[in-house]
Every structure is written in structure tokens, then in C-alpha cells.
N, C-alpha and C positions, 0 to 999 in steps of 0.2 A: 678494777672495781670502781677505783673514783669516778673515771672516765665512761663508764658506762651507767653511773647516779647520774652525772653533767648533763649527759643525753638525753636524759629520762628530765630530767624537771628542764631544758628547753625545752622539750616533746609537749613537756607540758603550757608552756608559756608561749609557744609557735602556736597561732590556730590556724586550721585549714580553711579553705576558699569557702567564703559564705556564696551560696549559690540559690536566688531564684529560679526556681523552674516553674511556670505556669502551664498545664494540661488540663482541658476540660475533663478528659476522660483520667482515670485512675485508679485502679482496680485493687483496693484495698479490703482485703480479704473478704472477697464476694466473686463472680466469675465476669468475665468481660469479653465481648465481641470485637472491641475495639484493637487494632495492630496498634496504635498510636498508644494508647493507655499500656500494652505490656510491653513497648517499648520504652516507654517513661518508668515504669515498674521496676523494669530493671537496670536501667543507666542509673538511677538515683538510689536503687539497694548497692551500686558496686563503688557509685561516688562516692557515698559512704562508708564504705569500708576505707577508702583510701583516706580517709582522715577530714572528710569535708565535711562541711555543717549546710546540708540541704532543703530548702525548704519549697512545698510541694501547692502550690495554688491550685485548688482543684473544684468539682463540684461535688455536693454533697446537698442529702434531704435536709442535712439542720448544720449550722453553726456548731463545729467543731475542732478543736484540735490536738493532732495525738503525734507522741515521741516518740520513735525508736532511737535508740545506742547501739553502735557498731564502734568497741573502745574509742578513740578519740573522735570517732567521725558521728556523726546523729543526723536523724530525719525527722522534720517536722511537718504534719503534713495539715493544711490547711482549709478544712471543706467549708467550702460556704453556700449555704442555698443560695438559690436562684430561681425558685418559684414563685408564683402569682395568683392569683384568687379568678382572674378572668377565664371564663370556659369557652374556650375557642375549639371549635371543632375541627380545625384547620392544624393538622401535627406538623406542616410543615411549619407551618406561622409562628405556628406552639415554640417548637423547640428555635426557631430564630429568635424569638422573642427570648425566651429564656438565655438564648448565647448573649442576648448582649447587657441583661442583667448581671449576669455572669461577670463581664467583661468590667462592667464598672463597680464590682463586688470586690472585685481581682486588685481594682486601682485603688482603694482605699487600705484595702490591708495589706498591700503589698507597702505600702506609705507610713504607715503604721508601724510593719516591722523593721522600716529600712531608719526609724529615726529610733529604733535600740542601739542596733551595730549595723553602718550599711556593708549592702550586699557587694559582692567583688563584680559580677555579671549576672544579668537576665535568661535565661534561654527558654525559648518557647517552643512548643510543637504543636501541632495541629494549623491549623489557616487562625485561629482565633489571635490574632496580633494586634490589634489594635491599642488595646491596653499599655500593653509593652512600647511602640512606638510614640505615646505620649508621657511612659515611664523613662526612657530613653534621653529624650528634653527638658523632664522636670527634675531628673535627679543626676543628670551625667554618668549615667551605669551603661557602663556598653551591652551590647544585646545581640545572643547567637538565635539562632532559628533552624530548627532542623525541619525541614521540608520532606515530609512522609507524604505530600501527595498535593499536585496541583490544581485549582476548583477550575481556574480555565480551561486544564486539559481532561475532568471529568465529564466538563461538559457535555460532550456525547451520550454521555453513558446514564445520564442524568433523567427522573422521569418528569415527565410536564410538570408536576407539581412543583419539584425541585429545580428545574431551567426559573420559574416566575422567581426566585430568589433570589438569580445568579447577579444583578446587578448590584446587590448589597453582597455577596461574597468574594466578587469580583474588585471593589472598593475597597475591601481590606485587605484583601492579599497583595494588592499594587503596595501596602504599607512596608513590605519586606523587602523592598531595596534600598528602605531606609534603617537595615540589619547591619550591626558592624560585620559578620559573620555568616557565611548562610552553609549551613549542613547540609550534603546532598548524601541520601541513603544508599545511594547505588551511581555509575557514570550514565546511565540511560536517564538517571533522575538530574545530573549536571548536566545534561543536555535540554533536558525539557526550561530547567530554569537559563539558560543562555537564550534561547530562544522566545521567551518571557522577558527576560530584563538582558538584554544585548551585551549591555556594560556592563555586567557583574564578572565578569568569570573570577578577577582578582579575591572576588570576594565569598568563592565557592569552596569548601575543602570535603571529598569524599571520605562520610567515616561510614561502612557498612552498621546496617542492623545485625543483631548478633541473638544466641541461642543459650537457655541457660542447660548446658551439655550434663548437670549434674540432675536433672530431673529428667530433660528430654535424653532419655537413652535406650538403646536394646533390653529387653529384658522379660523372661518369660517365654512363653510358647506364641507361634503366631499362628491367627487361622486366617481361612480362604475368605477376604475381605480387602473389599475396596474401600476407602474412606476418602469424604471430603469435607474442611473443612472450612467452612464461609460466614459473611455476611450474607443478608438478604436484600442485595445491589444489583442494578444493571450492571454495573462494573465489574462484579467480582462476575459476571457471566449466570446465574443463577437459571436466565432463560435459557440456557441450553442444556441444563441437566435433565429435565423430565426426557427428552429425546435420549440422551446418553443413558442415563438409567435404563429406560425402557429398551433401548437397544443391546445394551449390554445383556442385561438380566432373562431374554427372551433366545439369546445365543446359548450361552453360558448358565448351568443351574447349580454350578459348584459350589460359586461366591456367591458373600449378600454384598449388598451395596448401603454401606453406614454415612451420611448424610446430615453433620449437626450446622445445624442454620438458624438462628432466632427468626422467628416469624414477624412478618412485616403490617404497618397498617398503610401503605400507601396504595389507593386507588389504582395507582399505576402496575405494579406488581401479584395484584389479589390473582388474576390468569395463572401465571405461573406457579403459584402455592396452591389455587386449586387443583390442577395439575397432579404435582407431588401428593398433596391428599389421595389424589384418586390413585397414583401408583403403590402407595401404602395399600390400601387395602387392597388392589387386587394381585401385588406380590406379596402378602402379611408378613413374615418371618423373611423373608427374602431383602427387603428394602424396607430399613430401618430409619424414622426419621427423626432426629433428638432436637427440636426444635427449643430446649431450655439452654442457656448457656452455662460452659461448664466452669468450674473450677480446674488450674492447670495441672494437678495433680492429677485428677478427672478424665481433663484432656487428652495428657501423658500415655494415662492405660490404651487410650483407644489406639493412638498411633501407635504402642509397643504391640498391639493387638494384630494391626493391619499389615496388610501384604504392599500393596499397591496405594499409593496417594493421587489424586484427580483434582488439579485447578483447572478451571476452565476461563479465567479469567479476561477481560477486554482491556482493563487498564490497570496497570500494578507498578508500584516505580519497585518494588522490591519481592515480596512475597512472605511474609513471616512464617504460615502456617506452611509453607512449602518445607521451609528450612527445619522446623522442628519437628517434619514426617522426617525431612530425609537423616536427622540427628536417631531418632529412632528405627533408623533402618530399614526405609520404606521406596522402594522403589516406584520412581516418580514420573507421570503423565503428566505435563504443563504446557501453557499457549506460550507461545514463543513470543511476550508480547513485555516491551519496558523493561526492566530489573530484573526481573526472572530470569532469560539467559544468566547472566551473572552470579544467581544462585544456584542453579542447576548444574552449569555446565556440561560436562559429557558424563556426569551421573544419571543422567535420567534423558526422559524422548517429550520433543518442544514441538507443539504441531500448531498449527493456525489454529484463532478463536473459532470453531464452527464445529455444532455439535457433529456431523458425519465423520468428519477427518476424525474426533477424539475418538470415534466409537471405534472407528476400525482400528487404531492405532490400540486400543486398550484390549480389544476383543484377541488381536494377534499379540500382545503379551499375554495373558493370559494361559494362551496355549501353548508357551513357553516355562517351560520350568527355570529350564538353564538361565533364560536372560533374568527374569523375575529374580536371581541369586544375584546375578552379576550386577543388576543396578541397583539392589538392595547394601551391596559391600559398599559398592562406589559413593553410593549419597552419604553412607555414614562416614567413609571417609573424608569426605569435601566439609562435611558440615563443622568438623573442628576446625577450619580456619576462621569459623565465624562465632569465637569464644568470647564472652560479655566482659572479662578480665581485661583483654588486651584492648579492646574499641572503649570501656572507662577511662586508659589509660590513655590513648588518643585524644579525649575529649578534654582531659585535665592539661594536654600539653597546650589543643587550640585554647582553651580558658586564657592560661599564663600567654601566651602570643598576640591576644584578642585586648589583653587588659595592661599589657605592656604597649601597645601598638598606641591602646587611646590615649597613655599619661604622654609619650612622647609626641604626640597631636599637638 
């Protein structure tokens, strides 16, 4: 009895690792497109449970900040605008400009909270680092960096408007070799940053993205439906859906083909969305296209809904919305391209980016019953090795290694 009071008021006088996390994106009960923001979502609700004091630098329309409590552990999450009165008609312009208000929004109240109680480490996601690499200097806080996706290696995938920027995204991303830490989501994504910075590898630790398995799950009745679910990127492959769509659905009049994708305003992609417009109407009920982003509860139904999941993507170091078809039981069609093998594995069929090869590869599942079951078991099984409990607790161990490593520097 005594010995277990003693426990209880150290518990109490022990506090957990103060943790900056800076994310542009962060999806705080509203719906998000972003891989990067629901990956930050949920590393920081399970940091939190583990006893940490989290705090979340994010964007936001106004100057805000809001608590969550998870017993000893808490979230704080920090939104700060970062808009401007200038009317630029230039979205790409726009939103650079707005990243790097952002950026120096980030530096002042990250500065702010560290002269309360400082912080134990930094950790950033997204390319947005810069901040962090001059927080890093001025406060002696070591700094992790999880790398959800290289701007050098998008570049292909990138539309003209987006290439005139790359000399300013390319300038900041060279700043993460100056990371104590660098997080690679996948080994396809440890490879890409070697290959980027030659002499890191010392400095690369793979922790998988992960799935939250109590929301993404079987449940319900499934019907005859394909689903995909994307940004509206040359990367995620987006140009080769209208082909795939239209070839599938002109085969096959069983299935519809379900389609959520937030619609885009860049010049470079309007072809492509016109496109989709027009297969909407002349398949109506057949090809569905939800063009609002959802909510993951939302999200959830549709993949519990679906048969078959369709990435067609060009560059992915990992795949998130792959993983949460296959957590719901959804037998998976994916490009054989970065991170993906690695999520998929022999759950599902990997084909080259190219709308032909996906068509036929989906068209002959399809007409399968028997495999349609078989890689619907298999994905659900694979996908619990990628539970958000155990990759939190990886990340708590790099912290303590990362923050032990800098006192004895």
C-alpha cells in the first residue's frame, strides 16, 4: 500500500519529455489531405498518452491555443496564422509566401514557450525546417526530423508552376543534415536520403508510419467498389486515373469506382480534373467523385465499404492511405514504386506506374472472386504490424538516445 502511494506522488513529480513538434499541416478536428498532418495527429495523441507534455506548432486561420489531457501526458497545440492582406494570384507564390511566415511565426513562439520549461528535443515533419535548424543554434535543443518525402526527389513529378519554386525548397531541405536525427518512414525512404546526403546514414533510424487499427477496421457489409484515395498531385499519379477509370468501368458494370481527391487550382492539372468531370457525368452513379475532404471517421466508412483499393502513384516513400485500405480489409492494386513494396508486401499486386498495366491488372481481379478474398485477408493481416502504440514507443526510445547522445557531446 505505502509503496504503491511512493509511486504515485514520484509519478507525480517525474515529468515526461517536453516535446516540440513543428507541422505545417495538422488536422485538428476538421478533415485533411495531408499524409504528413495525420501522421503528426497521431504520433503526438500516442506521445501523449505515454506521459509526454507535447507541444504542436502548427497553422491556423487565427492565433490560438488549445489543451488536451491524457493523465500525466497533455497536448498543446499551438496554431498561428500566417496570412497576409496581399492578393496574389499566384497559389503557388501564395502558399510559399505564407510557408515562410509560417516559419518565423514558429520561431518566435517556439522561443516564447522554451523560456517557461525548455523543451527536451525539436522534431519536425514536413520539408518546412528551417526554423528548427536556427532553433537548434540558438537554444542547444537537439532536433529529429522525420522525412515523409524528399522535394529533390518530387521533382519529376512536379507541375511547372511548382519546378519555378524548387530553388527555395531545395535550400531548405539541404538544412536537415544539420538534424541530430533524421527519421526515414520506410528503407526505400533511407535510401533516397543517402543518396541526398552521402554521410548521413549514422544519422538515419527507420521507424515505419503506422495505422490507427481501432478506427481503421473491417466492419459491416462490403459492396462491389473500387476506391481511391489521393491528393490531387502529379505524384500521387492522379493523370492516369481518367484512363483507368474509364477502362475499368466500360469492362466491368458491376462496380462503381469511388474516387475522393480535393480538387486543385493549379494551371497545370485543370486537363486532368476536366477529364474526371466529364467521366462523372457520363458514368453518373457508376463513378463517384468526392472531391471534399473527409473526416477519418468519414474516411473509415468508405474503405470498410470497399472491395478493392487503387494507388496509382509515381512517387510515395511510404503510402498511408494504402495501409489504412489494407487495415480495413481491402484488397490492394498499387505501383511498385518507393515505400510501397514495403507496405503491401505479398498482400496485394504491385505493377508499374502506367495507366494500361493497372487496368488490366484490376480488370483480371475483378473477375476473381477467390483472389478478391485472398488479398483482402492478407492486407488485413500485414497491416497490424503497423500499430501506432508500438512506432510511439520507438520514437520515445530515439528521443532519450538523441538527447543522451547531445549532453555527452
Amino acid at each position: 500500500m505505502f509503496s504503491n502511494l511512493l509511486k504515485l506522488f514520484y509519478s507525480f513529480l517525474e515529468k515526461g519529455l517536453k516535446i516540440g513538434i513543428i507541422s505545417y499541416y495538422y488536422p485538428f478536428k476538421k478533415p485533411s489531405t495531408s499524409g504528413v498532418g495525420i501522421h503528426v495527429y497521431n504520433l503526438v495523441s500516442n506521445l501523449a498518452k505515454k506521459g509526454c507534455e507535447v507541444h504542436v506548432f502548427t497553422y491556423g486561420k487565427e492565433d490560438e491555443i488549445n489543451r488536451t489531457y491524457f493523465g500525466s501526458g497533455k497536448i498543446i497545440v499551438h496554431f498561428l496564422k500566417s496570412d497576409f492582406d496581399l492578393d496574389l494570384e499566384d497559389p503557388v507564390v501564395e502558399k510559399r509566401v505564407r510557408y515562410a511566415i509560417f516559419e518565423n511565426r514558429v520561431l518566435n513562439e517556439f522561443l516564447l514557450e522554451n523560456s517557461r520549461r525548455k523543451f527536451d528535443i525539436i522534431h519536425t515533419h514536413g520539408w518546412l525546417t528551417s526554423c528548427a535548424f536556427m532553433l537548434k543554434y540558438l537554444t542547444k535543443i537537439p532536433w529529429v526530423h522525420t522525412v515523409h518525402a524528399l522535394e529533390h526527389n518530387r521533382l519529376a513529378s512536379m507541375t511547372p508552376e511548382e519546378k519555378e519554386m524548387f530553388k527555395i525548397t531545395s535550400w531548405i531541405e539541404k538544412t536537415l543534415i544539420n538534424a541530430d536525427k533524421l527519421i526515414a518512414v520506410s528503407e526505400s525512404a533511407k535510401s533516397e536520403i543517402l543518396k541526398l546526403f552521402k554521410k548521413s546514414e549514422n544519422k538515419i533510424e527507420v521507424i515505419y508510419n503506422g495505422v490507427d487499427l481501432k478506427l481503421f477496421r473491417p466492419l459491416g457489409e462490403k459492396e462491389k467498389m473500387i476506391l481511391c484515395v489521393t491528393r490531387f498531385s502529379m505524384e500521387k499519379g492522379v493523370e492516369l486515373l481518367p484512363e483507368i477509370i474509364k477502362n475499368v468501368l466500360n469492362v466491368n458494370r458491376e462496380f462503381k469506382f469511388v474516387l475522393v481527391a480535393q480538387k486543385t487550382s493549379l494551371p497545370g492539372l485543370k486537363d486532368v480534373q476536366n477529364k474526371l468531370i466529364a467521366l462523372s457525368n457520363k458514368f453518373k452513379d457508376r463513378f463517384i467523385w468526392n472531391s471534399d475532404p473527409l473526416m477519418p471517421q468519414n474516411l473509415a466508412k468508405l474503405y470498410q465499404k470497399s472491395e478493392i483499393y487503387v494507388q496509382p502513384s509515381f512517387y510515395e516513400t511510404f503510402g498511408l492511405c494504402i495501409l489504412e485500405a489494407m487495415a480495413c480489409e481491402n484488397a490492394v492494386i498499387a505501383t511498385n514504386v518507393g515505400g510501397i513494396p514495403e507496405v503491401v508486401g505479398d498482400s496485394g499486386i504491385l505493377v508499374e506506374p502506367d495507366s494500361r498495366k493497372i487496368s488490366i491488372e484490376l480488370i483480371k481481379l475483378l473477375k476473381s472472386r477467390s483472389k478478391i478474398e485472398e488479398y483482402k485477408k492478407k492486407a488485413f493481416e500485414r497491416a497490424k504490424n503497423f500499430d501506432w502504440r508500438t512506432i510511439a514507443n520507438k520514437t520515445i526510445v530515439l528521443y532519450k538516445k538523441v538527447i543522451e547522445n547531445t549532453k555527452s557531446s
